[in-house]
Backbone as a ProteinNet text record, in pm:
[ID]
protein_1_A
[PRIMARY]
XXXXXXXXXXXXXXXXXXXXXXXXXXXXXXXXXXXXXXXXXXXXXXXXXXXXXXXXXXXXXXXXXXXXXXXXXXXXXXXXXXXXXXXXXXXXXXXXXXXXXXXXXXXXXXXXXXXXXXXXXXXXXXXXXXXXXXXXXXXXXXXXXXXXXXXXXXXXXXXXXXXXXXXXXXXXXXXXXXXXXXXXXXXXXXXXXXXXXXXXXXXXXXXXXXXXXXXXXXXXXXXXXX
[TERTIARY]
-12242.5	-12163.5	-12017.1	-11945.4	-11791.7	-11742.2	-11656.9	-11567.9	-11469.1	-11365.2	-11271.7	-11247.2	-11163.7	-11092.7	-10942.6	-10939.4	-10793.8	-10764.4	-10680.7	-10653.4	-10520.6	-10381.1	-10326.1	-10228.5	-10341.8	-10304.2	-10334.4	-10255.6	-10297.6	-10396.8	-10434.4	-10497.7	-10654	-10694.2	-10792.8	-10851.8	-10734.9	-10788.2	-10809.5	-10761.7	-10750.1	-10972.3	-10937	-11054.7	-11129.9	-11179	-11258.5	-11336.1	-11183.1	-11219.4	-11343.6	-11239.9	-11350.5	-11434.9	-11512.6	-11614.9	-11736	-11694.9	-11766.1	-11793.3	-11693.4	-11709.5	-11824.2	-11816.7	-11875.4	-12029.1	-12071.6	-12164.9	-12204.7	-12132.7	-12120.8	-12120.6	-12027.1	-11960.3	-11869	-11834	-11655.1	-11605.3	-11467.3	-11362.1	-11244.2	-11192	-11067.4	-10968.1	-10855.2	-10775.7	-10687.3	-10610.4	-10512.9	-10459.7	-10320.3	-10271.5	-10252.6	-10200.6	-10172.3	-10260.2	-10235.9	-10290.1	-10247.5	-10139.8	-10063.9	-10150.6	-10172.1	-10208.9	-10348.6	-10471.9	-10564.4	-10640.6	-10520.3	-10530	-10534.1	-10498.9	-10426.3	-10543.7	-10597.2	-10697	-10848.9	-10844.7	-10950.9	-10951.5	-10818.2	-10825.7	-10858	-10844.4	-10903.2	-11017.4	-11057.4	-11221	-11291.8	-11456.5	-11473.4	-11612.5	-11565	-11644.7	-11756	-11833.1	-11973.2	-11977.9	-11805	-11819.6	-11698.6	-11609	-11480.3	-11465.5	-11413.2	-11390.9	-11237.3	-11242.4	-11133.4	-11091.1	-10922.1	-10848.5	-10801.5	-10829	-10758	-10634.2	-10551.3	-10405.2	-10344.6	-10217.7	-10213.2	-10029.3	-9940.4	-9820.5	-9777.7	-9840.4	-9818	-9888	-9952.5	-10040.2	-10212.3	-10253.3	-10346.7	-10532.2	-10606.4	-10723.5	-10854.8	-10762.3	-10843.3	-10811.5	-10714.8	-10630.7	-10714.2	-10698.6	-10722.4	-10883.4	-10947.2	-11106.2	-11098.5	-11041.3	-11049.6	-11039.4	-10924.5	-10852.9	-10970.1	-11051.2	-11162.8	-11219.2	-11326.8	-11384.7	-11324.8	-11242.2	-11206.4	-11177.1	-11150.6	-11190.5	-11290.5	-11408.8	-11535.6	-11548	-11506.5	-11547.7	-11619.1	-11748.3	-11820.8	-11910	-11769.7	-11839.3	-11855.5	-11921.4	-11910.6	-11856.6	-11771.5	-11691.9	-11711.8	-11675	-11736.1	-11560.3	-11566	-11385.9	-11405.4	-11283.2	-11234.2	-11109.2	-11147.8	-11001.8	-11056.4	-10921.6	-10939.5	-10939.7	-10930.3	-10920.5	-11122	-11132.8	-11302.1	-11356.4	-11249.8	-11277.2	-11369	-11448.1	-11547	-11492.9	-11349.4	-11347.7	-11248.4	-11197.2	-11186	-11269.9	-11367	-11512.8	-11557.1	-11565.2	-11607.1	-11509.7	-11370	-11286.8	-11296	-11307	-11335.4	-11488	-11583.8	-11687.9	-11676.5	-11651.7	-11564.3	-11465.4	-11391.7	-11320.1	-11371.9	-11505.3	-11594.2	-11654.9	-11602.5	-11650	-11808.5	-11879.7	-12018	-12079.6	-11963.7	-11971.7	-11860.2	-11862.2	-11785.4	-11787.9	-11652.7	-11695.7	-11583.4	-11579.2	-11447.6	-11409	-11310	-11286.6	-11236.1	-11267.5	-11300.5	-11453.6	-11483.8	-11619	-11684.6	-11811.4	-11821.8	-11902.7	-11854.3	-11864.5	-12030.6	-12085.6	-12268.8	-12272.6	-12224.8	-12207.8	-12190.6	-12063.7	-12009.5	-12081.8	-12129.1	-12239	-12372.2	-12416.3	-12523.2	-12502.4	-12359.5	-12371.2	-12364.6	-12320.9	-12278.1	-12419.9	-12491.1	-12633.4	-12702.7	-12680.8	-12720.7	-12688	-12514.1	-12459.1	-12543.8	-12559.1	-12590.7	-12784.7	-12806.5	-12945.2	-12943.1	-12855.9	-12838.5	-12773.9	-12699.7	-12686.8	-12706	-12646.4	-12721.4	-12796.1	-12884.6	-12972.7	-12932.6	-12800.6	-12743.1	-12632.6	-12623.7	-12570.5	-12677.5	-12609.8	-12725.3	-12738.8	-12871.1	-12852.7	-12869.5	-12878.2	-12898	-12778.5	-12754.2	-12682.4	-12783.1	-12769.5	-12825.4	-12773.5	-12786.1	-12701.1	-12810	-12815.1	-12955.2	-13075.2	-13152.6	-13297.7	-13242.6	-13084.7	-13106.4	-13076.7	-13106.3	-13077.9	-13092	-12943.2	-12925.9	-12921.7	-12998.2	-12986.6	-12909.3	-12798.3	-12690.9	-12725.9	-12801.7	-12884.6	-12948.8	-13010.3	-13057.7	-13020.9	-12884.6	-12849.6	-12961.1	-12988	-13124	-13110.3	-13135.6	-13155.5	-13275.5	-13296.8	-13422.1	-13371.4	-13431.2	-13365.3	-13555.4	-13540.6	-13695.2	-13813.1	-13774.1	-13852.7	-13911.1	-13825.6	-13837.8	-13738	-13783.9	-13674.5	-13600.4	-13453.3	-13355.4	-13326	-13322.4	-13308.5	-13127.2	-13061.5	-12933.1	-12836.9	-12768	-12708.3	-12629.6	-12558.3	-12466	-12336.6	-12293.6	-12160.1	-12216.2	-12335.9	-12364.3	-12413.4	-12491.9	-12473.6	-12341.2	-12239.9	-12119.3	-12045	-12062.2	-11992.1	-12118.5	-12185.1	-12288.2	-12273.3	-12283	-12271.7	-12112.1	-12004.1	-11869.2	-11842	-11944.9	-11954	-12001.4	-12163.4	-12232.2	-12185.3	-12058.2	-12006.3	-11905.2	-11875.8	-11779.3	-11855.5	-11967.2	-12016.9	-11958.6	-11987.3	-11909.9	-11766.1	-11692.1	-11578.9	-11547.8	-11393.5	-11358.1	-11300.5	-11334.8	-11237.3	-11192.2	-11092.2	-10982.7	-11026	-10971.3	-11044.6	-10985.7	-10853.9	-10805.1	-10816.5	-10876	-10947.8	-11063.6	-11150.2	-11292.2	-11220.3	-11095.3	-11086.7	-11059.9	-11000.8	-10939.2	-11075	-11157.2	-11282.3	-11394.3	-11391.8	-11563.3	-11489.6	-11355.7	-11337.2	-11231.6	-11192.4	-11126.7	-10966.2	-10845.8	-10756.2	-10705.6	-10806.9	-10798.9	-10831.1	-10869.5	-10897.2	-10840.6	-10864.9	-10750.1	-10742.8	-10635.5	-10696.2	-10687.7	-10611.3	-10619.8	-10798.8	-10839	-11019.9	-11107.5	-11213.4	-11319.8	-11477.8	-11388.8	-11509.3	-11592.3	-11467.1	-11537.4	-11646.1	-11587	-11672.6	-11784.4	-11773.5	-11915.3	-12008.5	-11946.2	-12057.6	-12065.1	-12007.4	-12023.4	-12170.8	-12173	-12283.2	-12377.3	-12375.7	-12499.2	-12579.5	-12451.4	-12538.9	-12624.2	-12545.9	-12587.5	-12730	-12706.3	-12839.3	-12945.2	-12928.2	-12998.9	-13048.7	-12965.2	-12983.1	-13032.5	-12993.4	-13013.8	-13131.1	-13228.7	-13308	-13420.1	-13507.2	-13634.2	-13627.3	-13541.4	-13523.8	-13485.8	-13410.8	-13400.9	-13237.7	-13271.4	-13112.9	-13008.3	-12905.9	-12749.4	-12678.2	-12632.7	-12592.7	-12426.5	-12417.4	-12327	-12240.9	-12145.5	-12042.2	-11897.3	-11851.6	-11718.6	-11631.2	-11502.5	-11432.2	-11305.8	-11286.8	-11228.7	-11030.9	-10949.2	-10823.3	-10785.6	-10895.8	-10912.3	-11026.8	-11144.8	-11193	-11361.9	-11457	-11619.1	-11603.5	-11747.1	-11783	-11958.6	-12006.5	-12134.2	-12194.7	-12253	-12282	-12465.4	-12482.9	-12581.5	-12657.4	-12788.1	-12824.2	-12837.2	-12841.3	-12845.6	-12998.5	-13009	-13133.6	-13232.3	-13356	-13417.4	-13528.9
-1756.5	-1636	-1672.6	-1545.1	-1566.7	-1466.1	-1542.9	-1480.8	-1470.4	-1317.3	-1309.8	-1306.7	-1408.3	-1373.4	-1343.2	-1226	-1167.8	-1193.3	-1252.6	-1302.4	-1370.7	-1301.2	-1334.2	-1497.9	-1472.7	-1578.9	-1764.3	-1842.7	-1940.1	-2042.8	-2101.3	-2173.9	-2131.5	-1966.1	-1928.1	-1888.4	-1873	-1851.7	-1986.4	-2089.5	-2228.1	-2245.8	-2237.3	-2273.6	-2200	-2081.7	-1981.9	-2018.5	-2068.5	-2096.6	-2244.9	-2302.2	-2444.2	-2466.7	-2366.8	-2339.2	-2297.8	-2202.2	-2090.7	-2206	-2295.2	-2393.2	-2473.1	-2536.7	-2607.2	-2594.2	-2426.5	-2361.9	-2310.2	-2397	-2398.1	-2221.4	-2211.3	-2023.7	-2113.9	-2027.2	-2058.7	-1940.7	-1950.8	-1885.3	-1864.8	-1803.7	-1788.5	-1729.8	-1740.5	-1685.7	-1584.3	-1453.6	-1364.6	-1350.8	-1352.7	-1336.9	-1249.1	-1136.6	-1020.9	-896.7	-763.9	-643.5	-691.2	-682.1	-736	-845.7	-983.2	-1089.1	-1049.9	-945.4	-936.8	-846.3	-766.2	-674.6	-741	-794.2	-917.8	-973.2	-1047.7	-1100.7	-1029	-929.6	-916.7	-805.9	-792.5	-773.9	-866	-957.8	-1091.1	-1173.4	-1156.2	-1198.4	-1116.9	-1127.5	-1073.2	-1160.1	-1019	-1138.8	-1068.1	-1153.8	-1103.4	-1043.5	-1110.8	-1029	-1019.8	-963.7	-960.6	-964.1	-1101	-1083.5	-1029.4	-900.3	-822.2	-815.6	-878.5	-872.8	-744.4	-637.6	-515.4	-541	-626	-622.7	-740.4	-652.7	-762.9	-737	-834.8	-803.1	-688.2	-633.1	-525.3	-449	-433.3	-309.4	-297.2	-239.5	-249.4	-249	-329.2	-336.9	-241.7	-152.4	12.7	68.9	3.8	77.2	68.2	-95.3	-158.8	-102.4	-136.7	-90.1	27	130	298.7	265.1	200.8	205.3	162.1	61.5	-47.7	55.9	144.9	268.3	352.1	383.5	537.3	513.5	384.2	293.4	286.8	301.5	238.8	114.6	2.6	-82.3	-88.3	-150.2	-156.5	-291	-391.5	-497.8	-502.2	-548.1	-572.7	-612.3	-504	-555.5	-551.5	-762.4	-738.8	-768.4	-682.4	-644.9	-743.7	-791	-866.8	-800	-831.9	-742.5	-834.2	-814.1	-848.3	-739.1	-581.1	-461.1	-445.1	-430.8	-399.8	-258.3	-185.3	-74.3	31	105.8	156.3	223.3	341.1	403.7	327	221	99.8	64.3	47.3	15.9	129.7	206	347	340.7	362.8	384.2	288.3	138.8	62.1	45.2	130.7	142.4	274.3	394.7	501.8	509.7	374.4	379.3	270.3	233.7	150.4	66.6	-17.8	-130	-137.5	-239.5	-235.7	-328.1	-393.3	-465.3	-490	-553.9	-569.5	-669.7	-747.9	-889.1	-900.9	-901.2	-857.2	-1046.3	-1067.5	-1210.3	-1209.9	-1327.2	-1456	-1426	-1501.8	-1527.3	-1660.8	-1675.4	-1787.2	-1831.1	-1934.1	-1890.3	-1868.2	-1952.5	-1910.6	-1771.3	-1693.5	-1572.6	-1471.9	-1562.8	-1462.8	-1495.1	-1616	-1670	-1590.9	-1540.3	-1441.8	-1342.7	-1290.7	-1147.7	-1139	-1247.9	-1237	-1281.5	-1348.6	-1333	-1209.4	-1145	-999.8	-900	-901.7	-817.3	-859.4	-988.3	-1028	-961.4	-941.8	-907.5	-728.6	-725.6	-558.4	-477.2	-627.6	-566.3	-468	-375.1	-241	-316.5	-233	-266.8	-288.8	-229.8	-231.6	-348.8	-442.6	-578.7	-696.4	-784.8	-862.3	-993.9	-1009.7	-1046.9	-1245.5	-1222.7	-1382.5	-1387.9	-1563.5	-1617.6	-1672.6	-1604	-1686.8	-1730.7	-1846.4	-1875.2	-1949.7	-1872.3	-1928.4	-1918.9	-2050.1	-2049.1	-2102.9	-2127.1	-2172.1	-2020.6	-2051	-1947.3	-2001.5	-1972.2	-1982.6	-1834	-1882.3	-1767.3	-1808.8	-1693.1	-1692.7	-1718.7	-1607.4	-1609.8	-1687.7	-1784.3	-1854.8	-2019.1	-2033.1	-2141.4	-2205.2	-2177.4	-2244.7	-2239.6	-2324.7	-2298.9	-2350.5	-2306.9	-2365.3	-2299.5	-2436.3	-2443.2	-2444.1	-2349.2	-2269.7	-2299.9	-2184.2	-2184	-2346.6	-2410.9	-2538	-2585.3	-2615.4	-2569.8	-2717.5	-2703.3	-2842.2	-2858.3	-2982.3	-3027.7	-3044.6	-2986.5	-3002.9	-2973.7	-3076.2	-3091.1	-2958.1	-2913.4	-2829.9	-2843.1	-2967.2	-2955	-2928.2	-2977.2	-2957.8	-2848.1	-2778.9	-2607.5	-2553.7	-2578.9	-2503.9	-2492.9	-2635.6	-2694.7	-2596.1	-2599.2	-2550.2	-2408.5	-2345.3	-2179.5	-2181.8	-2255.6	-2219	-2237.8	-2348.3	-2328.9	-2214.6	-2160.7	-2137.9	-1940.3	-1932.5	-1816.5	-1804.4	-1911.4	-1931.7	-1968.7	-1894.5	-1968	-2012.1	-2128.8	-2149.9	-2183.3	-2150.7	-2181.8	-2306.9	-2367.7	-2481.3	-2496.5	-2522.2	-2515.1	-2667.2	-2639.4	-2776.1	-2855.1	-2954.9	-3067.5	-3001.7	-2932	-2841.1	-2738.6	-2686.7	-2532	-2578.4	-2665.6	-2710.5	-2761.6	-2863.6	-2898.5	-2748.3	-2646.7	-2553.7	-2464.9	-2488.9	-2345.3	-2465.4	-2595.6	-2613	-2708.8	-2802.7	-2869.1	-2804.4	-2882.5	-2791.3	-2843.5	-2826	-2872.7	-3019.1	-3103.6	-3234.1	-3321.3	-3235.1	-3342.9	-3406.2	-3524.1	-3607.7	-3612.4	-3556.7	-3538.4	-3676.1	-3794.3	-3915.3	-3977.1	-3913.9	-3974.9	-3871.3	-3971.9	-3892.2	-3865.5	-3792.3	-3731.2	-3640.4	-3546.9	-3411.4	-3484.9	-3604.3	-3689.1	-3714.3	-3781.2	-3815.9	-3717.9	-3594.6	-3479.1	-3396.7	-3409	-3370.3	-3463.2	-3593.1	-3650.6	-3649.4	-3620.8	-3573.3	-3475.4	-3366.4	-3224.1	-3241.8	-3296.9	-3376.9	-3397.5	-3516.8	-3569.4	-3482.3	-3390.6	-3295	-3188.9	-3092.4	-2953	-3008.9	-3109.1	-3197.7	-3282	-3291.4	-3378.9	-3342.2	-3429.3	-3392.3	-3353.4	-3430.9	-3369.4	-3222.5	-3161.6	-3021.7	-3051.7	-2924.5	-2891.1	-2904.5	-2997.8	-2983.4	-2876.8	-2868.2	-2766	-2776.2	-2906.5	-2995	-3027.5	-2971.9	-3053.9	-3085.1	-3218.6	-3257.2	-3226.1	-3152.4	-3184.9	-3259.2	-3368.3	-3463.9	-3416.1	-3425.8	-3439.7	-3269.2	-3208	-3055.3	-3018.1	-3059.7	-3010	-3006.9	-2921.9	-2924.9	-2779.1	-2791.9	-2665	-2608.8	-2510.4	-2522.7	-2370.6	-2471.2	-2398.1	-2341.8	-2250.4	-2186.4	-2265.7	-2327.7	-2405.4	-2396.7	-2422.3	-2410.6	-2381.1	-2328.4	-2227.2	-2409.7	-2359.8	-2484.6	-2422.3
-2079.5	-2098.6	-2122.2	-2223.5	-2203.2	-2099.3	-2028.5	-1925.8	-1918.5	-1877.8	-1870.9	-1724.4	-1648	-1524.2	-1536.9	-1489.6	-1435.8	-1336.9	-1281.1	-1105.9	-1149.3	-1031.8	-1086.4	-919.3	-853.6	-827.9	-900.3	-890.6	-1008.3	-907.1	-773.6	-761.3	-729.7	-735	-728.2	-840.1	-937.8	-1103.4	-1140.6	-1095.5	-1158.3	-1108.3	-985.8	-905.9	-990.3	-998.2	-1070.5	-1189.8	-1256.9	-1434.2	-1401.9	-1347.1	-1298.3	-1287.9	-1171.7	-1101.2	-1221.9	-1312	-1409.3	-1535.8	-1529.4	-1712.8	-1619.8	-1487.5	-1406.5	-1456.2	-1418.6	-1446.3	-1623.1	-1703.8	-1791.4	-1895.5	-1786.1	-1867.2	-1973.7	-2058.7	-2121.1	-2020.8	-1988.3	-1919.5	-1959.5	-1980.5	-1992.8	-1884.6	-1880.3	-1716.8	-1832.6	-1722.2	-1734.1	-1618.1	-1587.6	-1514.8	-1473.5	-1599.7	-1563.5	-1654.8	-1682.3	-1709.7	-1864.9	-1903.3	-2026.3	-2104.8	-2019.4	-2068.4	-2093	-1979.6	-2020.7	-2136.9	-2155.7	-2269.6	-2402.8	-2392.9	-2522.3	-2529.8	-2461.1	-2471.3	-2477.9	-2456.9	-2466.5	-2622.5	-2670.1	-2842.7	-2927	-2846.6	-2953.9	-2948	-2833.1	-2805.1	-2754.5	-2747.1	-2719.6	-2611.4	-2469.8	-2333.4	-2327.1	-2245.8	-2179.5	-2055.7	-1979.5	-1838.9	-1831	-1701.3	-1705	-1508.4	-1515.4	-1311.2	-1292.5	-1251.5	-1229.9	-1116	-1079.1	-978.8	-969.8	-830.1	-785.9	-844.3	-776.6	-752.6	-822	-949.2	-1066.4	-1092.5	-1112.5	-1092.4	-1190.8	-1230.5	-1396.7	-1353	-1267.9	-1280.4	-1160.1	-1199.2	-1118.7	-1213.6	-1139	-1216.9	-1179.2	-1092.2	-1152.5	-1248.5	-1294.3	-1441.8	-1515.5	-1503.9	-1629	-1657.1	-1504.5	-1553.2	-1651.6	-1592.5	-1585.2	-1821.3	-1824	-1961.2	-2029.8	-1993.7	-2070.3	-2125.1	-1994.1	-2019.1	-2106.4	-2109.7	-2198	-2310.3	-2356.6	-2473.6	-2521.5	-2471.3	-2499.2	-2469.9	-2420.8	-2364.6	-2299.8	-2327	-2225.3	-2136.1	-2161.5	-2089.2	-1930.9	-1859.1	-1704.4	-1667.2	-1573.1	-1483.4	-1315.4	-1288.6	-1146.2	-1071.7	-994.7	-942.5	-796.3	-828.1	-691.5	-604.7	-496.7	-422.5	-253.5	-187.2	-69.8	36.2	-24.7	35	42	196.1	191.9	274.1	245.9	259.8	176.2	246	183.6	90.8	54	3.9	-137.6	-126	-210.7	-312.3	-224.2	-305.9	-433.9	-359.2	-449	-537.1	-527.4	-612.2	-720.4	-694.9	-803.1	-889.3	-831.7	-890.1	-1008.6	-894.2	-1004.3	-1120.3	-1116	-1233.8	-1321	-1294.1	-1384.1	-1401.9	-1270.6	-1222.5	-1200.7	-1241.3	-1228.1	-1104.3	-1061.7	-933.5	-859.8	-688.1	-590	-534.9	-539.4	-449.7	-373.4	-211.6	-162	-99.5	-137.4	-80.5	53.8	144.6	19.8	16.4	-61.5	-87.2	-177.1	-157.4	-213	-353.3	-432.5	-584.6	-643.9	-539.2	-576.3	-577	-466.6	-531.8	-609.4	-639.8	-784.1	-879.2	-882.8	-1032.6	-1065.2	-930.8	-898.4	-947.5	-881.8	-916.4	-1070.7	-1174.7	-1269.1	-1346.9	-1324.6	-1390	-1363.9	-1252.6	-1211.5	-1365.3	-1335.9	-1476.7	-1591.8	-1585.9	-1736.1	-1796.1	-1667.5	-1640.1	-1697.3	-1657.5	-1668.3	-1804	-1894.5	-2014.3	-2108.1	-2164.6	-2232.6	-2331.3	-2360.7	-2502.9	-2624.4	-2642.9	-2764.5	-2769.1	-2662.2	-2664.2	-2677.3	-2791.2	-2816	-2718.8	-2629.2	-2525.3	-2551.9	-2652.7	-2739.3	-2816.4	-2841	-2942.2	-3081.7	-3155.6	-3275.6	-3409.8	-3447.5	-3577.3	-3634.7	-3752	-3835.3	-3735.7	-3695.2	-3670.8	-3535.7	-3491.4	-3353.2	-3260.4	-3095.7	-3071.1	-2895.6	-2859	-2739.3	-2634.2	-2490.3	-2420.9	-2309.3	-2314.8	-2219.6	-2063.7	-2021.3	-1919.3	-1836.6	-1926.7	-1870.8	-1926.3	-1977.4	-2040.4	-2120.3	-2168.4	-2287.5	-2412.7	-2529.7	-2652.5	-2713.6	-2847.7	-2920.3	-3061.9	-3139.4	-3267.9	-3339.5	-3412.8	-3483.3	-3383.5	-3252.8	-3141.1	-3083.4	-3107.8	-3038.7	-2930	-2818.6	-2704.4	-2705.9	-2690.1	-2694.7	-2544.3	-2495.7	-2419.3	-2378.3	-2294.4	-2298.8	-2121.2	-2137.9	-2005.1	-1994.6	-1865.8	-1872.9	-1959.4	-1964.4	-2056.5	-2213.8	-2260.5	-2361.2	-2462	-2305	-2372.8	-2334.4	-2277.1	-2337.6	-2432.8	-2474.2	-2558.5	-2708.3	-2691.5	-2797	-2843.2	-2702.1	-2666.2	-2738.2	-2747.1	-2780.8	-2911.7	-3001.7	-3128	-3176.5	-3123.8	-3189.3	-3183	-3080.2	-3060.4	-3236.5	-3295.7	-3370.9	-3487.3	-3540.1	-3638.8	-3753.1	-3831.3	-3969.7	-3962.6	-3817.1	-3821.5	-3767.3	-3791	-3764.1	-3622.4	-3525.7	-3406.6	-3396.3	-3323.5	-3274	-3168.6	-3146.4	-3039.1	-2908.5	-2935.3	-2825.5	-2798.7	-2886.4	-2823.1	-2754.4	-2805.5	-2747.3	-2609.7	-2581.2	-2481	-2331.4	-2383.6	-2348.1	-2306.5	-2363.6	-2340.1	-2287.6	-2270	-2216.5	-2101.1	-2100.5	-2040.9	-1911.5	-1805.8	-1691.3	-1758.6	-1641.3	-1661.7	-1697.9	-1596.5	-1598.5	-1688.1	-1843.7	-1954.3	-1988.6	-2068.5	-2089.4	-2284	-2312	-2479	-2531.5	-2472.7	-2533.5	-2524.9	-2493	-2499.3	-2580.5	-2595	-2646.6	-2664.1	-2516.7	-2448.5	-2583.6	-2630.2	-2717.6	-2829.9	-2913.3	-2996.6	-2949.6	-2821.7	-2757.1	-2723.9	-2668.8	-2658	-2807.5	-2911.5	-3025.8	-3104.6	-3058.9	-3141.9	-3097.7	-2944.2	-2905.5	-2910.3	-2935.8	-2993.4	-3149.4	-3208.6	-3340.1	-3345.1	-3239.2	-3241.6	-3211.1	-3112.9	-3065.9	-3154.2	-3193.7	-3252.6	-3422.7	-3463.2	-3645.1	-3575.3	-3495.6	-3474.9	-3565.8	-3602.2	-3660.5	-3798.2	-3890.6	-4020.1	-4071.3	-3955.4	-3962.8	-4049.6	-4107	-4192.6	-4092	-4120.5	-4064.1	-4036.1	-3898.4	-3857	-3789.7	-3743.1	-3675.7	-3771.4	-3821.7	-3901.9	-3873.1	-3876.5	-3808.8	-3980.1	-3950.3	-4049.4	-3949.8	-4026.9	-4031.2	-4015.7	-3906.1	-3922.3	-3871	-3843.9	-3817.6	-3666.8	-3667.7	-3551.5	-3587.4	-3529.9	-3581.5	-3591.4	-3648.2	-3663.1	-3601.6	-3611.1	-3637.3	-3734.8	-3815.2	-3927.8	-3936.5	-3992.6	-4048.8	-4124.2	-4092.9	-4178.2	-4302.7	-4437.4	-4567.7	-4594.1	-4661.4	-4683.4	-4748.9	-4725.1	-4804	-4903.1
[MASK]
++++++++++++++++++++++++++++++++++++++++++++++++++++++++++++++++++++++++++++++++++++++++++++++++++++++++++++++++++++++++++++++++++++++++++++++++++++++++++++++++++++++++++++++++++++++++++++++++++++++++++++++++++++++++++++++++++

């Protein structure tokens, strides 16, 4: 899944994002109401972990605003207020879940396969590009119903192409969405898990799907018709 966390403290958003790429989510952090608005005009998530209390504003707002938008991704709200009538209020303004901290992250991963479980019908609950087709849910893919074998970093790294079809992404966006803070861009790691997807998803004489452009970033492409 893609995730948006709003939290605007930084070593529990740091922890969060970590935890979720760990579990091989992509993540992204917002600090604030501002930053998550922004962001979420430009991508688009599968879930959204919403901090109550945000220096701009508040994330009953923000829920309440998602809604009356039509937005309708899941939102599971964090707050350290565990009062019953708290609760309600953040369910009432849209929230589809409650996780009152602290708490612990198997949890939140739960509740968030829960959401993902609960998806409307009219969200497509698969990734597919061409004949491959990854499921969020249950981290899995299979390329013309043939199931690929793949570590956690490798379906993220997969799930973050295959969100971007045909397009070119950067060695630093890839580092930014599958890797934590601690990457080191002088290595190459991304190459090494790039040829393995290679090897993987292009195995078996299947049409190329994996393409590096050179001096720019990879891509993953739609196989070419045969």
């Amino acid at each position: 899944m893609r995730i948006l966390i709003v939290e605007d403290e930084p070593v529990l958003g740091a922890s969060l994002r970590r935890g979720l790429r760990q579990a091989a989510h992509a993540a992204d952090l917002a600090g604030s109401v501002a930053e998550a608005s922004s962001k979420l005009g430009l991508e688009t998530y599968d879930a959204i972990v919403l901090d109550v209390g945000l220096p701009d504003g508040s994330g009953f707002d923000l829920a309440r605003d998602l809604r009356e938008r039509g937005v309708m991704t899941p939102i599971l709200m964090l707050t350290a207020r565990d009062a019953v009538e708290d609760r309600v209020r953040g369910l009432d303004e849209g929230a589809d879940d409650y996780l009152v901290k602290p708490f612990a992250l198997e949890e939140l991963l739960a509740r968030l396969r829960a959401l993902q479980r609960r998806t409307p019908p009219n969200r497509a609950p698969t990734v597919t590009v061409g004949d491959l087709t990854l499921d969020p849910a249950t981290r899995s893919a299979a390329r013309a119903g043939t199931p690929i074998s793949l570590t956690t970093t490798e379906y993220a790294l997969l799930e973050f192409l295959a969100r971007r079809p045909g397009q070119v992404v950067s060695r630093a966006d890839i580092s930014a969405h599958v890797w934590d803070e601690n990457y080191d861009p002088l290595s190459n790691v991304i190459d090494v898990y790039v040829a393995r997807l290679r090897r993987k998803v292009d195995a078996d004489g299947r049409p190329p799907m994996v393409r590096t452009v050179r001096g720019h970033g990879y891509a993953l492409d739609p196989p070419a018709s045969t």
